[in-house]
C-alpha positions as CSV (number, residue, x, y, z in Angstrom):
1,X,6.4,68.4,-58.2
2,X,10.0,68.1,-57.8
3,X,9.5,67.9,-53.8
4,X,6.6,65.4,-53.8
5,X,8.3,63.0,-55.9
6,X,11.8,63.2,-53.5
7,X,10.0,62.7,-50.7
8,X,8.8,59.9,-51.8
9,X,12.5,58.7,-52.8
10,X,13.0,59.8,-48.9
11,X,10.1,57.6,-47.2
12,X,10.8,54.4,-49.6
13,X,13.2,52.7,-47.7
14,X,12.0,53.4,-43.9
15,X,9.3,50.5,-43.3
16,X,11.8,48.1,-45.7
17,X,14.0,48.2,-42.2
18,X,11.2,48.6,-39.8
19,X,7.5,47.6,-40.6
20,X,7.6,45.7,-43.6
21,X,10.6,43.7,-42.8
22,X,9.0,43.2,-39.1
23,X,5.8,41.7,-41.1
24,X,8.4,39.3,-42.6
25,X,9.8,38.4,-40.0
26,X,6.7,38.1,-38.0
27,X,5.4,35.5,-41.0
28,X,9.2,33.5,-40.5
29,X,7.9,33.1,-37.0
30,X,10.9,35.4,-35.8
31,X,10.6,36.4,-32.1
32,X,8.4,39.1,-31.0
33,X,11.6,40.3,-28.8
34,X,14.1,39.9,-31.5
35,X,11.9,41.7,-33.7
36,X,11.5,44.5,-31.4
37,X,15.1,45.1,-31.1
38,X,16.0,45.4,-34.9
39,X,14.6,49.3,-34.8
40,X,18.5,49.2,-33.7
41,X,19.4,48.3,-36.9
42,X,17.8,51.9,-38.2
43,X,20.8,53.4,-35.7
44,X,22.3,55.7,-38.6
45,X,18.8,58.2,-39.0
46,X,19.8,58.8,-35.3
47,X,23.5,59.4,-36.1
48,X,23.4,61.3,-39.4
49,X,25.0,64.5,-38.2
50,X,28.1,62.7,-37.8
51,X,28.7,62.7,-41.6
52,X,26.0,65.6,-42.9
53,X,29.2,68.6,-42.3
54,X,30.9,66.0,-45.5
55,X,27.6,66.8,-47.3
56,X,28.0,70.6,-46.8
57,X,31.5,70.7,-47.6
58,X,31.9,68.6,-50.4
59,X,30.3,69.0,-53.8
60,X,30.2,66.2,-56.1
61,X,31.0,67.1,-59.6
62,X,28.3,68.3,-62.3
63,X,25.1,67.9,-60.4
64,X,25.8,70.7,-57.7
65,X,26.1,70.1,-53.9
66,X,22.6,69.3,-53.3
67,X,21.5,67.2,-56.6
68,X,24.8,65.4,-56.7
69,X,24.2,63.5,-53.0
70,X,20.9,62.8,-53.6
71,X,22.0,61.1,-56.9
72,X,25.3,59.2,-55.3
73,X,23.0,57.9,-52.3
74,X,19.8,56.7,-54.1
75,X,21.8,54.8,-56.4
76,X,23.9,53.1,-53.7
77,X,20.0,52.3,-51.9
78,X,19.1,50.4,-54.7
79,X,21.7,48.0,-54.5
80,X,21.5,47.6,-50.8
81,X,17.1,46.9,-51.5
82,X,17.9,44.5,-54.1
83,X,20.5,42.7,-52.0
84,X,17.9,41.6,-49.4
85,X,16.0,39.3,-51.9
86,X,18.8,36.7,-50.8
87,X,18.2,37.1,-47.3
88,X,16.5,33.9,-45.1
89,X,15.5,35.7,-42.1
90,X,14.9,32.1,-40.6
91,X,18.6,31.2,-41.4
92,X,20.6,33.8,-41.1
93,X,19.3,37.2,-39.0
94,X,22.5,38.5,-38.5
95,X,23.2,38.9,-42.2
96,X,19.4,40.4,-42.8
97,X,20.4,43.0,-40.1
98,X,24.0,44.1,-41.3
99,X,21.8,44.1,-44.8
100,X,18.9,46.3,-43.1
101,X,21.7,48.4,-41.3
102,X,23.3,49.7,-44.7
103,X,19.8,50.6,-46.3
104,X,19.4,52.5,-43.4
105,X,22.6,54.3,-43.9
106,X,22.6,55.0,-47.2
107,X,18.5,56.5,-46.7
108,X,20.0,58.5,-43.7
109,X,22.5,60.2,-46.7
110,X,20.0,60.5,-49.2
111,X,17.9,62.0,-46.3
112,X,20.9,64.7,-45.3
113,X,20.6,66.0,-49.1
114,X,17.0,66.1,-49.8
115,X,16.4,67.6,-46.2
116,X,19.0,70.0,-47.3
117,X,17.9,70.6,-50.9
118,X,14.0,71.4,-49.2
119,X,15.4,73.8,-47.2
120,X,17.3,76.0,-49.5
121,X,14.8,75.9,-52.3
122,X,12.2,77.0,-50.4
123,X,11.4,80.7,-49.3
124,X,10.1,81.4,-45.4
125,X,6.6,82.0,-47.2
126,X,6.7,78.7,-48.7
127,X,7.6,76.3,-45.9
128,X,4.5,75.3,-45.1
129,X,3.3,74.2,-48.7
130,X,7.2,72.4,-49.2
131,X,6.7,70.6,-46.0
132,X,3.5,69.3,-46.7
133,X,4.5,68.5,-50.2
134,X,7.6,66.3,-49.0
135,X,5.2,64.6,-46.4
136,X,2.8,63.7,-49.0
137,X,5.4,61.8,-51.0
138,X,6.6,60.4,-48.0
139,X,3.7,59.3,-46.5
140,X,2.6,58.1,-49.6
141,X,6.0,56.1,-49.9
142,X,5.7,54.6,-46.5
143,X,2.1,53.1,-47.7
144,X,3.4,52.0,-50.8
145,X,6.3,50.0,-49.1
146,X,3.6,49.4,-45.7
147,X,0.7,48.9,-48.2
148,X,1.4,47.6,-51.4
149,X,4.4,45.4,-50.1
150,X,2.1,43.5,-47.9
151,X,-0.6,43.2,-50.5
152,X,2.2,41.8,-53.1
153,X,3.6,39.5,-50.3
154,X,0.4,37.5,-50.5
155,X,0.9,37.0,-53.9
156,X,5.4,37.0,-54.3
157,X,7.7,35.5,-52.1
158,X,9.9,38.3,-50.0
159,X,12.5,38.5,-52.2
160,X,10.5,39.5,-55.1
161,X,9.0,42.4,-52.9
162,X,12.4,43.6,-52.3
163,X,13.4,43.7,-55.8
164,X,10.1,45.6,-56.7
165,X,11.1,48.1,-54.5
166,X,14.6,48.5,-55.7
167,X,13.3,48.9,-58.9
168,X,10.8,52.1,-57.6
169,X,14.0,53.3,-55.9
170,X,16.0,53.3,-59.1
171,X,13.1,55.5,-60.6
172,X,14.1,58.1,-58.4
173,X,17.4,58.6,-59.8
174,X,15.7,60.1,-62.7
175,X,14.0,62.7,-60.5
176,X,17.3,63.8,-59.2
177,X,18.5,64.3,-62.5
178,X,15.5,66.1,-63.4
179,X,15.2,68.4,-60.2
180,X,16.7,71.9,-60.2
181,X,19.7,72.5,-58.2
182,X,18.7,75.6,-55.3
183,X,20.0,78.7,-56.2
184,X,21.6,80.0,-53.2
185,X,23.9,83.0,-52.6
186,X,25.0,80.9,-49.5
187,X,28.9,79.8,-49.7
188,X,29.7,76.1,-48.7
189,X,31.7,76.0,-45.7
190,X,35.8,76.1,-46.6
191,X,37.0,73.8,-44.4
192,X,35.4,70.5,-43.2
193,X,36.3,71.9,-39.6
194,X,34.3,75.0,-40.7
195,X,31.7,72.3,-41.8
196,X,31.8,70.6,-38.4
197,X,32.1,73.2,-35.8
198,X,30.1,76.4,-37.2
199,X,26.8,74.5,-37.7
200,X,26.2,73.9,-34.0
201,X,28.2,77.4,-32.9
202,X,25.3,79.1,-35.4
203,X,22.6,77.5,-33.8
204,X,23.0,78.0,-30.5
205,X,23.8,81.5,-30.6
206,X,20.9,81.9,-33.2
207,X,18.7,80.6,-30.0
208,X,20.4,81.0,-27.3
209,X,21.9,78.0,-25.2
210,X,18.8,77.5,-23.0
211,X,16.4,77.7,-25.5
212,X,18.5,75.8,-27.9
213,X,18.6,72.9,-25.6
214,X,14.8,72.8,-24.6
215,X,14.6,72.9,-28.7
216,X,16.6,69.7,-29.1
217,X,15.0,67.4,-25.6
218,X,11.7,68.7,-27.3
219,X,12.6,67.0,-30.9
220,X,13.6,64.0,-29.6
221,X,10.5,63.5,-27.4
222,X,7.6,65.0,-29.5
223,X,7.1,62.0,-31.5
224,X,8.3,59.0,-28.7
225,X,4.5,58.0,-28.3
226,X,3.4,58.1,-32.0
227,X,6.8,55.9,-32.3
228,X,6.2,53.1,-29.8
229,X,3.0,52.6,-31.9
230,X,4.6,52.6,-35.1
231,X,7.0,50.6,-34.1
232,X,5.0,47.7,-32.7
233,X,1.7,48.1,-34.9
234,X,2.4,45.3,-38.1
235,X,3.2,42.9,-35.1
236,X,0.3,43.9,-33.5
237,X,-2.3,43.7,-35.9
238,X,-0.8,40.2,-37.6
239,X,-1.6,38.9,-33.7
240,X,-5.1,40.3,-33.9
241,X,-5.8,38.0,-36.2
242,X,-5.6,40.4,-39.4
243,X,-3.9,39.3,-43.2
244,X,-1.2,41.3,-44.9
245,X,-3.6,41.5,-47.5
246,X,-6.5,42.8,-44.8
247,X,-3.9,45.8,-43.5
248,X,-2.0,46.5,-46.6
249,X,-5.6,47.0,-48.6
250,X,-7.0,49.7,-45.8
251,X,-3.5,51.2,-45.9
252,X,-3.2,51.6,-49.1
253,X,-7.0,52.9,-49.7
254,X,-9.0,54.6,-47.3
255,X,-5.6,55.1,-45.7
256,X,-3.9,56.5,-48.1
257,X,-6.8,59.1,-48.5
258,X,-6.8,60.2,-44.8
259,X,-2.9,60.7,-45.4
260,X,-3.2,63.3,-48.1
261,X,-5.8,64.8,-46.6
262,X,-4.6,65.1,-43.1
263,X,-1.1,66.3,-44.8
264,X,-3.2,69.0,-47.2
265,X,-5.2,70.0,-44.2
266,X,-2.0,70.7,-41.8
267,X,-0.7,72.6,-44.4
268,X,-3.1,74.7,-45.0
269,X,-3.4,75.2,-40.7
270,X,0.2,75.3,-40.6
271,X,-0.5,78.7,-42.7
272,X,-3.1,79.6,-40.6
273,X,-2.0,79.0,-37.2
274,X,1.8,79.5,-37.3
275,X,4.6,77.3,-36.7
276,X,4.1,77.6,-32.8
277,X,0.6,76.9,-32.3
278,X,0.4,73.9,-35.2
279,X,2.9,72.4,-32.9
280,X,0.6,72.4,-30.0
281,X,-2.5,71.4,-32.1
282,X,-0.7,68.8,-34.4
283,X,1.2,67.4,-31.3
284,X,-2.0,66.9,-29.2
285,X,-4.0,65.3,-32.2
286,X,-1.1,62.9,-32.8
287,X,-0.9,61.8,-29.2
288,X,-4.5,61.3,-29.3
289,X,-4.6,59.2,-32.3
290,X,-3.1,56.3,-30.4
291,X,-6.5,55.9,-28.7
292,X,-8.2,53.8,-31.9
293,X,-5.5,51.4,-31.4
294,X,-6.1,51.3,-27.8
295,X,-9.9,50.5,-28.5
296,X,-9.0,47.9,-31.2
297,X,-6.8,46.4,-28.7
298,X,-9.8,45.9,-26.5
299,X,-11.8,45.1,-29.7
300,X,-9.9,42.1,-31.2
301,X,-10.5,41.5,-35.1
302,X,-12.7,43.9,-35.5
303,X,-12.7,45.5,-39.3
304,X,-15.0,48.5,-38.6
305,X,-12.7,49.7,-35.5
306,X,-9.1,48.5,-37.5
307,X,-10.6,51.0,-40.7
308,X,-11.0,54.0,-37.4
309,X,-7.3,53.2,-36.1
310,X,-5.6,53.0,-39.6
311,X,-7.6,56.2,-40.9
312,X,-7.2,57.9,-37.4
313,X,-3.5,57.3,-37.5
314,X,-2.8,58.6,-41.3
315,X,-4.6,61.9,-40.9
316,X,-2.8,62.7,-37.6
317,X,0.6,61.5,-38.8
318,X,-0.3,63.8,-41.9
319,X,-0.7,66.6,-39.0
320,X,1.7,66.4,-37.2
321,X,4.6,65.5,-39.6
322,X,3.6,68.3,-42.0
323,X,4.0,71.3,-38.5
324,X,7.2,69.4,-37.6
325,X,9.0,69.7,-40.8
326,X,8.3,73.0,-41.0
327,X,9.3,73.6,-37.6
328,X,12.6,72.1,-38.4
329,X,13.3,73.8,-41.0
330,X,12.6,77.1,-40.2
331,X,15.6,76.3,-37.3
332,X,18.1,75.8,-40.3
333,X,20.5,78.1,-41.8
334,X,20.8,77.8,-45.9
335,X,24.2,77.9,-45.4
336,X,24.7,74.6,-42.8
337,X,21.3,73.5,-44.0
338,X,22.4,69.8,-44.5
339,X,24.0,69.4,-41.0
340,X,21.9,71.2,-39.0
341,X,18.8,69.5,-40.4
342,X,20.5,66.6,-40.2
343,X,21.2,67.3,-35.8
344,X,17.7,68.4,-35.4
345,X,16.4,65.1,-37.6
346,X,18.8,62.7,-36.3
347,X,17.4,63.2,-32.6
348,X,13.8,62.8,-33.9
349,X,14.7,59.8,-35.1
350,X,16.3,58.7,-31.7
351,X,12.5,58.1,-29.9
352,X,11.6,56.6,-33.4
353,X,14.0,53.9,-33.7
354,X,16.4,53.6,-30.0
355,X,14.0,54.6,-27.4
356,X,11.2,52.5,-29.0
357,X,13.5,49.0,-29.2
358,X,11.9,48.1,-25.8
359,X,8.4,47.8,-27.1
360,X,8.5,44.3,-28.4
361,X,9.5,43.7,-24.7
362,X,7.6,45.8,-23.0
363,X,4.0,44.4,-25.0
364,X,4.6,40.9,-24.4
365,X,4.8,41.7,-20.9
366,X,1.8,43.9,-20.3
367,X,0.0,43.0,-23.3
368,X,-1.7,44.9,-26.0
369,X,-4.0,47.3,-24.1
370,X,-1.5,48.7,-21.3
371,X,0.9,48.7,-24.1
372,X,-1.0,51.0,-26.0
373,X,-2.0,53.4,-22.9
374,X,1.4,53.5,-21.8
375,X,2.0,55.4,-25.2
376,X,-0.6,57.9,-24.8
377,X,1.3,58.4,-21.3
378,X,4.7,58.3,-23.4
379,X,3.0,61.5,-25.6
380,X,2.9,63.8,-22.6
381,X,6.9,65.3,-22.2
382,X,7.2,66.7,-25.2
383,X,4.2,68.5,-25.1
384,X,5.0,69.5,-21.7
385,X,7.9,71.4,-23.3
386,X,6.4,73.5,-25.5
387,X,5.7,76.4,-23.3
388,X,9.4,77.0,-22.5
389,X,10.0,78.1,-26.1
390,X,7.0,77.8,-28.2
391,X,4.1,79.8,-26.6
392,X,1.1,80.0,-28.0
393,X,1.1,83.1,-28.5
394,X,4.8,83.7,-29.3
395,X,6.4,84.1,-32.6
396,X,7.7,81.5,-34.6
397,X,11.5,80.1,-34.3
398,X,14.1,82.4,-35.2
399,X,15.1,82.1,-39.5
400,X,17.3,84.0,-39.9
401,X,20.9,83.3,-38.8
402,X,23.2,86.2,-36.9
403,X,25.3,87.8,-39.5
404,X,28.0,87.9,-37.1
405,X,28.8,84.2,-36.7
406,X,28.5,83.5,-40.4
C-alpha cells in the first residue's frame, strides 16, 4: 500500500508542468510554439543525478535516509503548487516558468528518494509486483492532475486547481510518515566523493563499459516516441475541437480503467516473460499505441475514435512503464540505489521533456497526421537496441553488484 500511495505522491506534479499547465496555457491563447518549448522548464528530471550522490550520503535526522527526503521534498512541492494560483500566464510567462521550473525540481528530489526507497524495500522476486504497484499510483496521479484538473477547470478558475492539488500533495506527507523505512544491511557512502564517483565506477564494471553504454542510449530513446505524443497530445485534442471536460471525463473513466489494467496486466507478464523479453513486448505495444492518435488525427472530433486513442494509450503506457521500472531497477545497487536510479531515470527523462521541445514546432509545420507518423518512426531506435544487450532469449540485467568494487 505504502508503494501505491508514493507513487502517486511521485506522478502528482508531472502534468502540473507539462499537460495540465499546457491546457492552461492553450485556453490563455499562449502560443502553440511557446508552449512546446516549456517541457524545458521540466530540465531538472533530466539532471537529477547531479544532486541524487547528496541523497545517498546524507541522512536527514529521525525519519531515516530514505523516509526523511521524501518527507523534506514533498513538503517544499506543496508550496511551490500552491504558489502558481498567482500566476497570469497571459501576463507574466516568465514568472509561470521559473514557478513550473522549481515544482519540477523539487518532484525530481522527491523522485531520487522514493525511486530509491522502491528499490531497497523490494526483494529481486518482488520487482515486478513493486513496479507495477508504483506505476499504478502514478498513472493514477497523472489522471487525477490530467483528468480531474481539466474537469474542475470547467468549473474553478486555474488558480483554484492549483491549490486543490497542493492540498493532495500535502496528504502525502502523511504517507511518508506512515511508510516504513527499508531495512538494509547496505552502508551509506562515507564521503560525498564516495557518493559521487563509486555509483557510476559500480555500474559500469557491474556491466561492462560497452554494454553499459548501449544500456544508457537505450533509456534515453525507448520512450522518445510515446514522449512526442505526450508531449503535444492536450494541445492536440483542445484543436480537435474537444472540451476539457470531454478529455478529462474519458481520462479519468474508461481511462483510468485501461490504466490499471494495462499496469496489472504487465505485471503479471513482467513475471511471466522476464525483464528482457517484457521489454521487447511492452516497447513494441507502446510504439504502436500512437497509431489511434494517428487515425483520430485523420478522424477530426470524433468521440468513438478519441475513447480508442485515450484507452489505447493508458493500457500501453501501463505496459510499458510497469517492464521499464523494473528494468531499471534491477540495474541498481541497494547501496547507490538513489544515484544510480536517479542516472538511469534522469536520461529517460531526457526524450520526455528536451528532445520532445521541438514538437510544438515541428506539428504546426507538418500538421497533425505527419506529426503523429513521424513518432511511430521516432519509436524505432530504441528498439533497435535491444538485441545488443537484451536478447530475447538472454537473461535478465545483472543484480547483483561486484563485491569487489563495493
Amino acid at each position: 500500500m505504502a508503494l501505491l500511495l508514493l507513487g502517486f505522491a511521485s506522478g502528482l506534479p508531472l502534468f502540473l508542468t507539462s499537460r495540465t499547465l499546457q491546457a492552461w496555457m492553450t485556453t490563455e491563447n499562449v502560443d502553440l510554439g511557446v508552449i512546446g518549448l516549456f517541457s524545458l522548464v521540466a530540465l531538472p528530471y533530466s539532471l537529477k543525478f547531479l544532486w541524487s550522490p547528496l541523497l545517498d550520503r546524507f541522512v536527514p535526522p529521525g525519519l531515516g535516509r530514505r523516509r526523511g527526503w521524501l518527507v523534506i521534498t514533498q513538503g517544499l512541492l506543496v508550496g511551490a503548487i500552491a504558489l502558481m494560483a498567482i500566476q497570469n500566464p497571459q501576463q507574466a510567462l516568465g514568472l509561470l516558468a521559473i514557478n513550473a521550473f522549481f515544482i519540477a525540481f523539487f518532484s525530481a528530489s522527491q523522485d531520487i528518494a522514493f525511486d530509491a526507497y522502491r528499490t531497497d524495500v523490494l526483494e529481486e522476486r518482488e520487482m515486478g509486483a513493486g513496479a507495477a504497484l508504483t506505476v499504478l499510483g502514478y498513472r493514477i496521479a497523472l489522471l487525477v492532475t490530467g483528468a480531474a484538473a481539466l474537469i474542475l477547470a470547467d468549473r474553478l478558475s486555474w488558480p483554484l486547481v492549483y491549490l486543490c492539488m497542493a492540498g493532495l500533495m500535502a496528504l502525502s506527507i502523511i504517507v511518508s510518515l506512515w511508510a516504513p523505512e527499508p531495512a538494509t544491511q547496505e552502508q551509506p557512502p562515507a564521503t560525498l566523493s564516495e557518493a559521487v564517483i563509486m555509483p557510476f565506477a559500480e555500474f559500469f564494471q557491474r556491466s561492462g563499459l560497452r554494454r553499459g553504454l548501449l544500456i544508457l542510449v537505450f533509456i534515453t530513446l525507448y520512450r522518445y516516441g510515446d514522449g512526442l505524443v505526450q508531449n503535444m497530445a492536450t494541445p492536440f485534442l483542445l484543436q480537435v475541437g474537444f472540451s476539457q471536460t470531454d478529455i478529462g471525463t474519458i481520462q479519468g473513466g474508461m481511462g483510468l480503467l485501461a490504466t490499471i489494467v494495462g499496469t496489472l496486466v504487465g505485471g503479471a507478464w513482467l513475471s511471466q516473460l522476464g525483464i528482457n523479453r517484457s521489454l521487447w513486448v511492452f516497447g513494441g505495444l507502446q510504439a504502436l499505441s500512437n497509431v489511434a492518435y494517428l487515425l483520430l488525427a485523420n478522424s477530426g472530433q470524433n468521440y468513438p475514435v478519441l475513447v480508442l486513442a485515450i484507452n489505447v494509450e493508458n493500457f500501453c503506457g501501463g505496459l510499458g512503464t510497469a517492464g521499464f521500472v523494473a528494468f531499471l531497477m534491477s540495474l541498481c545497487s541497494t547501496r547507490f540505489s538513489a544515484t544510480q536510479f536517479a542516472l538511469l531515470s534522469s536520461l529517460m527523462a531526457v526524450s520526455r521533456d528536451i528532445l520532445v521541445a521541438p514538437a510544438g514546432k515541428l506539428a504546426a509545420q507538418t500538421g497533425w497526421p505527419l506529426f503523429f507518423f513521424l513518432t511511430l518512426i521516432a519509436a524505432l531506435p530504441g528498439l533497435a537496441l535491444l538485441p545488443f544487450f537484451a536478447p530475447w532469449n538472454g537473461s535478465s540485467p545483472p543484480t547483483n553488484p561486484d563485491p569487489e568494487i563495493l
